[in-house]
C-alpha positions as semicolon CSV with decimal commas, in nm:
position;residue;x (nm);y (nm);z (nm)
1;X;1,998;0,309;-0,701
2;X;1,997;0,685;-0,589
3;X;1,694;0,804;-0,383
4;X;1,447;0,982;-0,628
5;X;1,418;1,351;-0,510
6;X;1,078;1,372;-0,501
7;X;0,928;1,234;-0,157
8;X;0,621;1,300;0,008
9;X;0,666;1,527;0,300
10;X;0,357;1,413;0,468
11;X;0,213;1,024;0,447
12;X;-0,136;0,937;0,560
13;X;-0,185;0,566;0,534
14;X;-0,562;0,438;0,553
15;X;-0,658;0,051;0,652
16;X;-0,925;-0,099;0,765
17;X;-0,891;-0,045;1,126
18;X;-0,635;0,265;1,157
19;X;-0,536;0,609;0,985
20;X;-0,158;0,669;0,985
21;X;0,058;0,943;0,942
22;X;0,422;0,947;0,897
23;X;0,640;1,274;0,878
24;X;0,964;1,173;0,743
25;X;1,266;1,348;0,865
26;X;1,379;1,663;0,782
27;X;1,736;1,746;0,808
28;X;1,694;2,144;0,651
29;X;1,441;2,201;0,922
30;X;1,594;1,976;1,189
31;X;1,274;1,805;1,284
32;X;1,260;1,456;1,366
33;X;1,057;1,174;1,179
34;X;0,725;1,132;1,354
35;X;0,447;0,855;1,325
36;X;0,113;0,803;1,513
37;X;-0,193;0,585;1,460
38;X;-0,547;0,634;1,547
39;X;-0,790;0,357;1,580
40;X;-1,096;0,376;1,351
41;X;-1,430;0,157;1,363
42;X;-1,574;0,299;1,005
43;X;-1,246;0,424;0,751
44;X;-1,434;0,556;0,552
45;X;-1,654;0,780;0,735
46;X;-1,603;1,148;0,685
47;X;-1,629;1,181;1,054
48;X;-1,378;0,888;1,140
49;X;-1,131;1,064;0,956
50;X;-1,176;1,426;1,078
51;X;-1,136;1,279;1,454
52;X;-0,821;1,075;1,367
53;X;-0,704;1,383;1,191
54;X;-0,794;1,624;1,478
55;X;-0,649;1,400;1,746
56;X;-0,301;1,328;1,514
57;X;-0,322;1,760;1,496
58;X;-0,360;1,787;1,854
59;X;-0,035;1,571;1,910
60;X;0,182;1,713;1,681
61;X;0,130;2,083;1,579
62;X;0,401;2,117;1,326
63;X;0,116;1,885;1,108
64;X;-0,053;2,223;1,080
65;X;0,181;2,357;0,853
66;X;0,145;2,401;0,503
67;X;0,260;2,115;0,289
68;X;0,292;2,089;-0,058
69;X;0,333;1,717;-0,142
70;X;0,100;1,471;0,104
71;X;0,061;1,146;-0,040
72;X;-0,276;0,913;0,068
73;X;-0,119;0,548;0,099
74;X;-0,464;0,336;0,043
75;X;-0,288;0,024;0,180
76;X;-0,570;-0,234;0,184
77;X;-0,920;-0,181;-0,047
78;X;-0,966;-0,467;-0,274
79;X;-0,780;-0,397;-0,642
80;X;-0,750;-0,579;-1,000
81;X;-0,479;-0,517;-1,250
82;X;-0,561;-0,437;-1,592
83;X;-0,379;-0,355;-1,897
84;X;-0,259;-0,035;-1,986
85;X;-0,433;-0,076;-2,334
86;X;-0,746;-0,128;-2,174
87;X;-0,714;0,195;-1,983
88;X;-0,646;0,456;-2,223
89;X;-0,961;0,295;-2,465
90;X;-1,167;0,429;-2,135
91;X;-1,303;0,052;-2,054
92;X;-1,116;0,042;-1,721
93;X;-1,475;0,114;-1,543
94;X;-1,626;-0,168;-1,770
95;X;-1,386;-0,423;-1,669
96;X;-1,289;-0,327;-1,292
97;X;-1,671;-0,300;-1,242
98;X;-1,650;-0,668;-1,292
99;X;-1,439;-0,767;-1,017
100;X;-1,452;-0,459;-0,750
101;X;-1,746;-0,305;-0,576
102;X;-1,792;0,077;-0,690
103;X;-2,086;0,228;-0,484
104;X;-2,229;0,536;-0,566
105;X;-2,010;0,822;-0,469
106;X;-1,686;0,587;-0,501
107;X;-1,445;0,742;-0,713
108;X;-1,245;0,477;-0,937
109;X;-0,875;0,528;-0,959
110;X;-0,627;0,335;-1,144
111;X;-0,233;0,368;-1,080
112;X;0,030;0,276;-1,345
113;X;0,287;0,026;-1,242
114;X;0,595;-0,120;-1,460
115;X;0,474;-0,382;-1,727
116;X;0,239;-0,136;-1,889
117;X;-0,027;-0,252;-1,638
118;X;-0,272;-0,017;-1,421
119;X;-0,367;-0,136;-1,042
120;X;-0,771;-0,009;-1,039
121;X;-0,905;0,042;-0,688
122;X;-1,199;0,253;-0,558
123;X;-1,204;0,530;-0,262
124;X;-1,519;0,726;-0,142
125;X;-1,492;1,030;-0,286
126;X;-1,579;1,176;0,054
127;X;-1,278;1,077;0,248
128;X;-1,061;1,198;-0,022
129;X;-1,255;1,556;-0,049
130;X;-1,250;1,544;0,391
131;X;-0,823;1,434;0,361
132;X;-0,789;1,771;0,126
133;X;-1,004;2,028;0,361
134;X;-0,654;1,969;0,572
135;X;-0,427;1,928;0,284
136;X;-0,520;2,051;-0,025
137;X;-0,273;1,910;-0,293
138;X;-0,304;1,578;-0,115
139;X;-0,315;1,251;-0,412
140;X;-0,399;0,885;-0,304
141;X;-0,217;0,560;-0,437
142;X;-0,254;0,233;-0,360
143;X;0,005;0,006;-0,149
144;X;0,010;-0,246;-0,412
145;X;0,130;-0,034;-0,698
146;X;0,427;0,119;-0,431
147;X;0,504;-0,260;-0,369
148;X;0,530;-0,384;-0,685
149;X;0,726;-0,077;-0,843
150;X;1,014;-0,160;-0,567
151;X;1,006;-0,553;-0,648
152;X;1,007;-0,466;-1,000
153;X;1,331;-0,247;-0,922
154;X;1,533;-0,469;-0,659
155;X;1,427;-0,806;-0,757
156;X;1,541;-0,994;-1,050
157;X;1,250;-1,144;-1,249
158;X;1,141;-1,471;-1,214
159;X;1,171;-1,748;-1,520
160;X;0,877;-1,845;-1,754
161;X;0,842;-2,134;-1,577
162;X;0,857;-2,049;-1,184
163;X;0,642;-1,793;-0,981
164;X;0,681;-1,601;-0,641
165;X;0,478;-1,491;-0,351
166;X;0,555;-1,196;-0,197
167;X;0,438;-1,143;0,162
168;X;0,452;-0,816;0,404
169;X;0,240;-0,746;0,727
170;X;0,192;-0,382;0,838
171;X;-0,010;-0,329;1,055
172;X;-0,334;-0,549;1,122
173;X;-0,280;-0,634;0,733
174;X;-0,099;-0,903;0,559
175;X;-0,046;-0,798;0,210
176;X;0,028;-1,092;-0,040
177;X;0,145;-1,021;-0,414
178;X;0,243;-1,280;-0,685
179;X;0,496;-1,269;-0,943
180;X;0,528;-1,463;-1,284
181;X;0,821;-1,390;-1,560
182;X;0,878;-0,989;-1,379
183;X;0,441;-0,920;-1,441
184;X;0,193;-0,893;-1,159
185;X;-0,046;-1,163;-1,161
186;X;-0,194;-1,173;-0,795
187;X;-0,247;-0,886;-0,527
188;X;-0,458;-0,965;-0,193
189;X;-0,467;-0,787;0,175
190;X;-0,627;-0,953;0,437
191;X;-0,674;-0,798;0,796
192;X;-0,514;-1,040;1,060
193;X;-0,529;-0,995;1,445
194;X;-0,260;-1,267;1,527
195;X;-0,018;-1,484;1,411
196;X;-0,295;-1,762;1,284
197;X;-0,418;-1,589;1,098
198;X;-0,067;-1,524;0,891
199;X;0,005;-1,850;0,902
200;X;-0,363;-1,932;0,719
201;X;-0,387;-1,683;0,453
202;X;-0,016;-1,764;0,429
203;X;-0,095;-2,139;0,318
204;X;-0,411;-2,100;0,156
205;X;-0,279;-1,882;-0,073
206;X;0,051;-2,077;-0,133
207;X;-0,154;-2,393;-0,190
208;X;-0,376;-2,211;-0,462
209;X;-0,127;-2,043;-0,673
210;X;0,148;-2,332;-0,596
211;X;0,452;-2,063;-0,639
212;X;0,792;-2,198;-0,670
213;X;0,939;-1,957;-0,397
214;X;0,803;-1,731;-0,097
215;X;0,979;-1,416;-0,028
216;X;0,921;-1,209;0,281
217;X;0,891;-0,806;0,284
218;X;0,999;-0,567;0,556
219;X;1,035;-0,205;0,500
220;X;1,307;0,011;0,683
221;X;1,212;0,166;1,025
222;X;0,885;0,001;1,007
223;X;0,808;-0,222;1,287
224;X;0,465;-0,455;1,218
225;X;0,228;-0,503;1,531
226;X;0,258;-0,871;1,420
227;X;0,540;-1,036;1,270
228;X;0,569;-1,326;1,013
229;X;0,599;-1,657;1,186
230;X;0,727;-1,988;1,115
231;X;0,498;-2,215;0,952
232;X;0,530;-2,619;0,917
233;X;0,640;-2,693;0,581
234;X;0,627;-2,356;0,398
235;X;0,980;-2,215;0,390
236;X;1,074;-1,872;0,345
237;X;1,305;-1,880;0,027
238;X;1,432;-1,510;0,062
239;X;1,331;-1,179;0,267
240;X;1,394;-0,826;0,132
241;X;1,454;-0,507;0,347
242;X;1,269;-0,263;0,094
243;X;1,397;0,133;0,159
244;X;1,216;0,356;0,420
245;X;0,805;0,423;0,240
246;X;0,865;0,789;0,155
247;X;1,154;0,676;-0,085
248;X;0,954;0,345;-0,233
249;X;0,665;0,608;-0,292
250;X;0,874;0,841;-0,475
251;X;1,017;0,560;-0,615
252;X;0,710;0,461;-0,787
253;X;0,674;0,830;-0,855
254;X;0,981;0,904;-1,101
């Protein structure tokens, strides 16, 4: 599959515990790709991001120049997937009201995924309006719908009658996804701070949804803080090298 021509130049990635920004290569300019990550206590704090921001500035000047595609990768705030249908008859705040938390001043976005399905998240409004006072045309999606556009792509659909888990750590988070018959029918992050803790939401989520196989995620170039171990009795059917992030985000893009 050719790589879509339209990827971010600038990627800031926002967990629970860390802000990250990736600047992919670029060959016409002959700069080198370039990643940092700054520690946060409180994400979503206008002034947690400003400092990581300032400090990420302060280490690499060439962020200071203008860009016109800057993608926010919201890699672990709780989502719920909900039919296209549902979406354009404006009840997507009804129903993800049900299942997510939307405080006052959250704004609630949805992304479209394959299988005419929307992935509904909320983001404070105010660290999206302090992310554009650096970058104005910056747009936020979450790490579930880039996931599950590049399984949809690379990975053959499972039968009617067998299911998959899908696991990939970056970071301090372990992101789990589940697969029936090619639709998404589970999506859960949990922050981990060691191997255990892998290993449990691992299991505990294997022994609820009972899938028939597990298949593990990397991504290219990225290197997780903590890997995926090896559990008793819970094998590892298949693992997946997905493409480099700024290609599986354009990739959900086209």
């Amino acid at each position: 599959m050719p790589i879509p021509a339209n990827p971010p130049e600038l990627i800031i990635s926002l967990s629970s515990d860390r802000v990250r920004l990736q600047l992919p290569e670029q060959q016409e300019n002959g700069k080198p790709a370039w990643t940092s990550s700054f520690p946060v206590k409180g994400i979503f704090a206008d002034n947690q991001i400003s400092n990581a921001l300032d400090a990420a500035l302060a280490q690499n000047p060439s962020l200071m120049d203008q860009f016109k595609d800057v993608a926010i990768l919201v890699v672990d705030r709780p989502n719920v997937c909900i039919p296209q249908f549902y979406a354009d008859q404006d009840k997507l705040p009804e129903i993800a009201g049900r299942y997510l938390k939307v405080r006052a001043g959250d704004t609630l976005s949805a992304d479209a995924i394959p299988g005419d399905t929307v992935v509904a998240y909320s983001v404070p409004a105010g660290t999206i309006n302090v992310l554009r006072e650096y970058y104005a045309g910056a747009d936020h999606l979450h790490m579930t719908s880039v996931l599950w556009t590049a399984i949809h792509q690379l990975v053959t659909p499972s039968g009617t009658d067998s299911s998959r888990l899908f696991f990939l750590t970056t970071g301090n988070t372990l992101l789990i996804i589940g697969e029936t018959a090619g639709k998404l029918t589970f999506s859960r992050s949990f922050f981990v701070q060691d191997q255990s803790d892998i290993a449990y939401y691992a299991l505990a989520c294997s022994r609820m949804l009972k899938p028939t196989e597990h298949w593990l995620l990397t991504i290219k170039d990225e290197r997780p803080s903590l890997a995926f171990p090896q559990i008793e009795y819970f094998n590892l059917h298949h693992q997946v090298e997905l493409p480099e992030l700024h290609t599986l985000i354009a990739r959900h893009r086209s």
